[in-house]
BATIDREN-38145 format. One record per residue (C-alpha): residue number from 1; residue in three letters; z, y, x. Coordinates in nm, 2 decimals, padded with zeros to 4 digits. Example, Ala and Ser with C-alpha at 12.3 -4.5 7.8 and 13.67 -1.06 7.14 Angstrom:
<guros>
<guro seq="1" type="ala" z="00.78" y="-00.45" x="01.23"/>
<guro seq="2" type="ser" z="00.71" y="-00.11" x="01.37"/>
</guros>
This chain:
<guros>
<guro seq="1" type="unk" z="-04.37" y="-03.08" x="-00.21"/>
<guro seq="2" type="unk" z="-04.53" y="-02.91" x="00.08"/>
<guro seq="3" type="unk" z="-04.37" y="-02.61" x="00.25"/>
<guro seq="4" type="unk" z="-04.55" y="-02.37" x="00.43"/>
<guro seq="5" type="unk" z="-04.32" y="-02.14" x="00.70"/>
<guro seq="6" type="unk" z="-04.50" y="-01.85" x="00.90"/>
<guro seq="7" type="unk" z="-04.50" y="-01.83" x="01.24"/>
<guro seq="8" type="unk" z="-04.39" y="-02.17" x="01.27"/>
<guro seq="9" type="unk" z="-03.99" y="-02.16" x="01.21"/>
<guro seq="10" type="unk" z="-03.95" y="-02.58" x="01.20"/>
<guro seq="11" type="unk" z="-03.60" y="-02.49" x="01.12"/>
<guro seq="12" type="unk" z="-03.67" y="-02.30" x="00.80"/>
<guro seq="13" type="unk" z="-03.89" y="-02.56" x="00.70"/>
<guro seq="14" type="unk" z="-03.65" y="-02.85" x="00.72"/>
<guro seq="15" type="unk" z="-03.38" y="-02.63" x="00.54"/>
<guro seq="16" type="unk" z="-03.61" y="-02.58" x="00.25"/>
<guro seq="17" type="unk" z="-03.70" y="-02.93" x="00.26"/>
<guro seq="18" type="unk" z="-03.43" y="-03.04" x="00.29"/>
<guro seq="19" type="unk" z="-03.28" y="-02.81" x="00.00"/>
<guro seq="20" type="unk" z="-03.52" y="-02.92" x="-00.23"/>
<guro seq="21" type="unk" z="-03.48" y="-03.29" x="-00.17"/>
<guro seq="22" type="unk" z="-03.09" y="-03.28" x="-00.19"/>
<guro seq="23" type="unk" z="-03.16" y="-03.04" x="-00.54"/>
<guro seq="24" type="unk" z="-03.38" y="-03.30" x="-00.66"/>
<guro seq="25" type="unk" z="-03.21" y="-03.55" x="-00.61"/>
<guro seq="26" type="unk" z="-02.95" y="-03.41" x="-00.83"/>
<guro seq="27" type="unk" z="-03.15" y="-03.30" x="-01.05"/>
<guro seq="28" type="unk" z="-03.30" y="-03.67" x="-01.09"/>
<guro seq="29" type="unk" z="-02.95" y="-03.84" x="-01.10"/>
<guro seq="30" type="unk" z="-02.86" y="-03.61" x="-01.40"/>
<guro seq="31" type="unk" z="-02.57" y="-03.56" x="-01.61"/>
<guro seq="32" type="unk" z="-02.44" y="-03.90" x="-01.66"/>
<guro seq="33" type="unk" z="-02.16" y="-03.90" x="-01.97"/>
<guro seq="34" type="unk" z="-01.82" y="-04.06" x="-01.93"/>
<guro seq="35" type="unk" z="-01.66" y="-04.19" x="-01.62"/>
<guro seq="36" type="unk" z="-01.84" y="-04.27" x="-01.27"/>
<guro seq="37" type="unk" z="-01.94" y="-04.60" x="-01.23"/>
<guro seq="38" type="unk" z="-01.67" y="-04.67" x="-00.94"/>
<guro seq="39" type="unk" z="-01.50" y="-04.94" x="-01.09"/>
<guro seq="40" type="unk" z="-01.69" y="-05.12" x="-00.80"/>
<guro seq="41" type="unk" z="-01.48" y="-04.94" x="-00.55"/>
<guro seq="42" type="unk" z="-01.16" y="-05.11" x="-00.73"/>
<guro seq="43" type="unk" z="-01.24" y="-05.47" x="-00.56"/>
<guro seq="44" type="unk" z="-01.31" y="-05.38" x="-00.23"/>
<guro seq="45" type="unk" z="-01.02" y="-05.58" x="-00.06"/>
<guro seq="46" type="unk" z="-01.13" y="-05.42" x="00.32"/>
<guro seq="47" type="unk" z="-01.40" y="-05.23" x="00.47"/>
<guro seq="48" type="unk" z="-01.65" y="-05.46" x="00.74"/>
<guro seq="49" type="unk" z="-01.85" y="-05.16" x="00.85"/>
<guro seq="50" type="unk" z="-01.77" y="-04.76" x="00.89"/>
<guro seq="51" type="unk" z="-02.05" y="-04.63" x="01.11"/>
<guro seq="52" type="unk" z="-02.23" y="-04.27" x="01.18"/>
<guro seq="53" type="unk" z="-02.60" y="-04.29" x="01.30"/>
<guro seq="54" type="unk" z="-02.81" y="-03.97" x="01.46"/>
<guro seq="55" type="unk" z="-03.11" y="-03.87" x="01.37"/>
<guro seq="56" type="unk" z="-03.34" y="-03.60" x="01.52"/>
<guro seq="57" type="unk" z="-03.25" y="-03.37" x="01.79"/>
<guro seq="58" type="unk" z="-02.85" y="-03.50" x="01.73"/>
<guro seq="59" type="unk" z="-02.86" y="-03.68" x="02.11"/>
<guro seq="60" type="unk" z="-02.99" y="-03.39" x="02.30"/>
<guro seq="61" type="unk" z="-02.72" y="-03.16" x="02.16"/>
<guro seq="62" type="unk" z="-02.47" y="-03.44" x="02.27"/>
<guro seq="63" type="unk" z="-02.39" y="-03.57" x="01.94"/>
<guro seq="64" type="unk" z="-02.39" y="-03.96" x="02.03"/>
<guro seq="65" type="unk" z="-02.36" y="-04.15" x="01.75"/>
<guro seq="66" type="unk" z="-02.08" y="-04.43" x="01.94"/>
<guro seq="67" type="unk" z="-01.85" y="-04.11" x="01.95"/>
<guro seq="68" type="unk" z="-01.90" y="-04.00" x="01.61"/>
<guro seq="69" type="unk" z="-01.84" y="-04.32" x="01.44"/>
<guro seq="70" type="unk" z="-01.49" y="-04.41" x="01.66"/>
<guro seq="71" type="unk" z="-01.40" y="-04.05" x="01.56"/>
<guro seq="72" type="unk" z="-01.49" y="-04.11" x="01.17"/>
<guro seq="73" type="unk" z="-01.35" y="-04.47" x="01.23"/>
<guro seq="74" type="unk" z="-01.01" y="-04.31" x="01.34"/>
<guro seq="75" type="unk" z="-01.00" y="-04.08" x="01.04"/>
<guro seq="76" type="unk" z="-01.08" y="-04.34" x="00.84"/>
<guro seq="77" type="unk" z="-00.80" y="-04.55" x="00.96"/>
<guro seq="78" type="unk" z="-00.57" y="-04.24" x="00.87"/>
<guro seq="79" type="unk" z="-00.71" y="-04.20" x="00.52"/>
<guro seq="80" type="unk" z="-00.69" y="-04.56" x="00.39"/>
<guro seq="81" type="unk" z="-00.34" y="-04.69" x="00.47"/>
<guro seq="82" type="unk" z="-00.30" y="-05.05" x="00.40"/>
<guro seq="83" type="unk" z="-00.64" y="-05.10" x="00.38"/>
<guro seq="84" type="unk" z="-00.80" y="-05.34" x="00.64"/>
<guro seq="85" type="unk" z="-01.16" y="-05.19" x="00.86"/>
<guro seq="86" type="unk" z="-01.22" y="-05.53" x="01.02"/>
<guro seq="87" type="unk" z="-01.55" y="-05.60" x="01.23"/>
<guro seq="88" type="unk" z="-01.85" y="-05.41" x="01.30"/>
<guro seq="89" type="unk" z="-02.22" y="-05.41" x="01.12"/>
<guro seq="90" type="unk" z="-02.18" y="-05.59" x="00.77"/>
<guro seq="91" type="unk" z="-02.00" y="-05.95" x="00.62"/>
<guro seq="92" type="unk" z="-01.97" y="-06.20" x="00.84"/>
<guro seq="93" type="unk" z="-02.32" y="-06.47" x="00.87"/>
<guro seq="94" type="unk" z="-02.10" y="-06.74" x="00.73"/>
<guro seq="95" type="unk" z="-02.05" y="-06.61" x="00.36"/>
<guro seq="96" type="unk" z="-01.68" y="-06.74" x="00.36"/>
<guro seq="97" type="unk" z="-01.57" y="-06.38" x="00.16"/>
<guro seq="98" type="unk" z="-01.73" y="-06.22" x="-00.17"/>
<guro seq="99" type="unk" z="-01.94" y="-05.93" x="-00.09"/>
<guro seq="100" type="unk" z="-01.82" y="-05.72" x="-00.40"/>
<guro seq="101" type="unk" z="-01.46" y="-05.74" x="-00.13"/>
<guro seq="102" type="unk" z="-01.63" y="-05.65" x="00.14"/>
<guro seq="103" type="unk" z="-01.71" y="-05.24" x="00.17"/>
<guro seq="104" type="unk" z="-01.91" y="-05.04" x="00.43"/>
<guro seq="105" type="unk" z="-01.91" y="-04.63" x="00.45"/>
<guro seq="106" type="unk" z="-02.23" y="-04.54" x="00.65"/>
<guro seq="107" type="unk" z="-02.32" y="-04.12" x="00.73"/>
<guro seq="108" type="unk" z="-02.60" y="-04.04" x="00.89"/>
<guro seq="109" type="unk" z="-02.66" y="-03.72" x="01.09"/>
<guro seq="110" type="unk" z="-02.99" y="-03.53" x="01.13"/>
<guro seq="111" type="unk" z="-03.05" y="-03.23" x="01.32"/>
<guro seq="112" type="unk" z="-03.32" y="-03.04" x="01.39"/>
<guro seq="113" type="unk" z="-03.36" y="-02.76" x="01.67"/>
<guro seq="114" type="unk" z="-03.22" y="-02.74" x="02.03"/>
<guro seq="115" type="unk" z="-03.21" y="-02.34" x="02.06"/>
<guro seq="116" type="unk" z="-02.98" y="-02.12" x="01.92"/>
<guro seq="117" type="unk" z="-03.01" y="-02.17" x="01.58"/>
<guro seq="118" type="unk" z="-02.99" y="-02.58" x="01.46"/>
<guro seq="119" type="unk" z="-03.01" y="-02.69" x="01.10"/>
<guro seq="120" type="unk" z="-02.83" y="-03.05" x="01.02"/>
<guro seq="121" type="unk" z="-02.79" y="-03.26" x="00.70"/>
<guro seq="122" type="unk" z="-02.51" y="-03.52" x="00.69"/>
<guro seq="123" type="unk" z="-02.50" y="-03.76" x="00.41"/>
<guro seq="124" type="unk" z="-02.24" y="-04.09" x="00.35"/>
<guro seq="125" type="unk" z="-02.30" y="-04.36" x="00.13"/>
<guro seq="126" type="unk" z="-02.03" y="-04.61" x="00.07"/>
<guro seq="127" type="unk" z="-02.00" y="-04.90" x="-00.11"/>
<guro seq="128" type="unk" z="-01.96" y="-05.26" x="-00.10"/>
<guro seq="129" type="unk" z="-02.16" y="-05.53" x="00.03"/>
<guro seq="130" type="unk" z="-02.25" y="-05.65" x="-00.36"/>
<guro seq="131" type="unk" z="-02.45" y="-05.34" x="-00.41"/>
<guro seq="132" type="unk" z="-02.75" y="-05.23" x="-00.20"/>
<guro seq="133" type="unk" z="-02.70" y="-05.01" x="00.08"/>
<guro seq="134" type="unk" z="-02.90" y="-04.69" x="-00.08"/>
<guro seq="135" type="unk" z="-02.78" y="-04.30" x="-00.16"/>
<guro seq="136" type="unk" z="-02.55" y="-04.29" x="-00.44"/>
<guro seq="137" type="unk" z="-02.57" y="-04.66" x="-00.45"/>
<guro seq="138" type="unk" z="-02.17" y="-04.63" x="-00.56"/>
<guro seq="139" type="unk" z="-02.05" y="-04.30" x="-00.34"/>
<guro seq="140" type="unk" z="-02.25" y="-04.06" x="-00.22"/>
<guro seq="141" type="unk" z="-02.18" y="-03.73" x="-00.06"/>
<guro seq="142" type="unk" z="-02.39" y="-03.51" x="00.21"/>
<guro seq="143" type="unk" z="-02.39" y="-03.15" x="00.33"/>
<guro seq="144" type="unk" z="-02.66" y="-02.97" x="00.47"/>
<guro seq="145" type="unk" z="-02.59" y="-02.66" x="00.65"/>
<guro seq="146" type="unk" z="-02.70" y="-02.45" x="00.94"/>
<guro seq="147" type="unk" z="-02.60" y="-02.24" x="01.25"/>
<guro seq="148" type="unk" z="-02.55" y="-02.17" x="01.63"/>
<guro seq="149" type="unk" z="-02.60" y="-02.47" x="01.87"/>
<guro seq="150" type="unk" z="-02.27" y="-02.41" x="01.98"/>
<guro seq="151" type="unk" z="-02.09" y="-02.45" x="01.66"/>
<guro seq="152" type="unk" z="-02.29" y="-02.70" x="01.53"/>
<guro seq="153" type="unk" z="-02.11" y="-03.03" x="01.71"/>
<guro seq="154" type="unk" z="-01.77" y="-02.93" x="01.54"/>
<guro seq="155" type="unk" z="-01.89" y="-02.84" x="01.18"/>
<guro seq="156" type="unk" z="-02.07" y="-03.18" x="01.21"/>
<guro seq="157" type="unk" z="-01.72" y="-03.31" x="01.27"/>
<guro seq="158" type="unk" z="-01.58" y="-03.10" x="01.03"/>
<guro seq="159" type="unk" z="-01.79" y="-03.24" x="00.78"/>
<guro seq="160" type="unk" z="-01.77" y="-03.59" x="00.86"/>
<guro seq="161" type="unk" z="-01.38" y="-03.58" x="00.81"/>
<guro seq="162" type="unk" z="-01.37" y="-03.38" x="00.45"/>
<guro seq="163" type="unk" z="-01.68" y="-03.67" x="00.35"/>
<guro seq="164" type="unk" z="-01.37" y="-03.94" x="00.43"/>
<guro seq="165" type="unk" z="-01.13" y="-03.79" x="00.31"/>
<guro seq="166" type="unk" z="-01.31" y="-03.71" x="00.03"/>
<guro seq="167" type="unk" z="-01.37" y="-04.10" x="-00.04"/>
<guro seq="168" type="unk" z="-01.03" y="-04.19" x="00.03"/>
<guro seq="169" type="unk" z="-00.94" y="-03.97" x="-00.29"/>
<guro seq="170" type="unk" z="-01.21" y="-04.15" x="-00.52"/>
<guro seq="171" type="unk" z="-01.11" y="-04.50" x="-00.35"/>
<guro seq="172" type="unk" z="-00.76" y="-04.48" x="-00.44"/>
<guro seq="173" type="unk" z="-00.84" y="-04.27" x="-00.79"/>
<guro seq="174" type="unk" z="-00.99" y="-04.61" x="-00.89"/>
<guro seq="175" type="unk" z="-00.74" y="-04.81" x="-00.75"/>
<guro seq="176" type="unk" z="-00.48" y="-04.65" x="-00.98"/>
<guro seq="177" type="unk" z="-00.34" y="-04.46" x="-00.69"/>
<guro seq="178" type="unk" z="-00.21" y="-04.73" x="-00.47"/>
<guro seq="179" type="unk" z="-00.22" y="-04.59" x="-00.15"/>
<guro seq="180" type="unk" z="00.07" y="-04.60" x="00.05"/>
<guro seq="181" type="unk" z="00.28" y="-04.33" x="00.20"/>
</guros>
């Protein structure tokens, strides 16, 4: 779907577009009946890879990606006691652990604008290494929102943390509720 915006408001435009992408995306997923398929999320033994990467206009309005993933790392850490986030970028080259063990949370960060107004879409994907790395995979979540430069950086933030914590309630939902005090 094309989207036409008059007098050249880029921001508009990606807003709609990216409205209409994150509506038909839900609209293509569907109803599904029963219980989510996140049994999957029940033997993961400890997570290999929790990373944030930037898209768009994200670096000039100083959100670095390095910094957002040690800041979604330490709320990770905070959100899944007794639960191991080892290494960095995937299961080790050796193959020495099943990949259905291994799990990986991946957001990614676009933003578009660099005046005043800046629209940004955040989506996380999570999973483990058994299943591909693709939206909705085994957990997906994304917000897509828009407003002054200013405020942008910390509703970014914001967003990434509720998207954790968020998973932390489904991972441990599936685990039976083991997580520790």
């Amino acid at each position: 779907m094309w989207c036409y915006v008059r007098g050249g408001n880029r921001v508009s435009a990606l807003v709609l577009a990216l409205g209409w992408a994150t509506v038909s995306a839900v609209v293509a997923q569907g109803a599904t009946p029963g219980p989510m398929p996140f049994a999957e999320l029940g033997q993961i033994k400890k997570f290999v890879s929790v990373e944030v990467l930037t898209h768009g206009t994200a670096e000039k309005l100083g959100l670095k990606s390095g910094e957002l993933t040690d800041v979604t790392r330490l709320t990770f850490l905070k959100n899944f006691p007794g639960v191991a986030l080892e290494g960095s970028g995937g299961p080790p080259p050796d193959g020495t652990e099943r990949l259905n063990q291994l799990g990986f949370l991946t957001c990614e960060v676009w933003t578009v604008g660099e005046e005043y107004i800046v629209a940004y879409h955040v989506d996380c994907n999570a999973g483990s290494y058994f299943m591909s790395k693709t939206p909705g995979s085994l957990w997906n979540r994304a917000i897509l929102g828009y407003g002054p430069k200013d405020d942008v950086s910390a509703e970014i933030q914001k967003g990434l943390r509720s998207m954790v914590e968020q998973f932390a309630a489904s991972f441990f939902k599936v685990r039976g509720g083991d997580r520790l005090p």
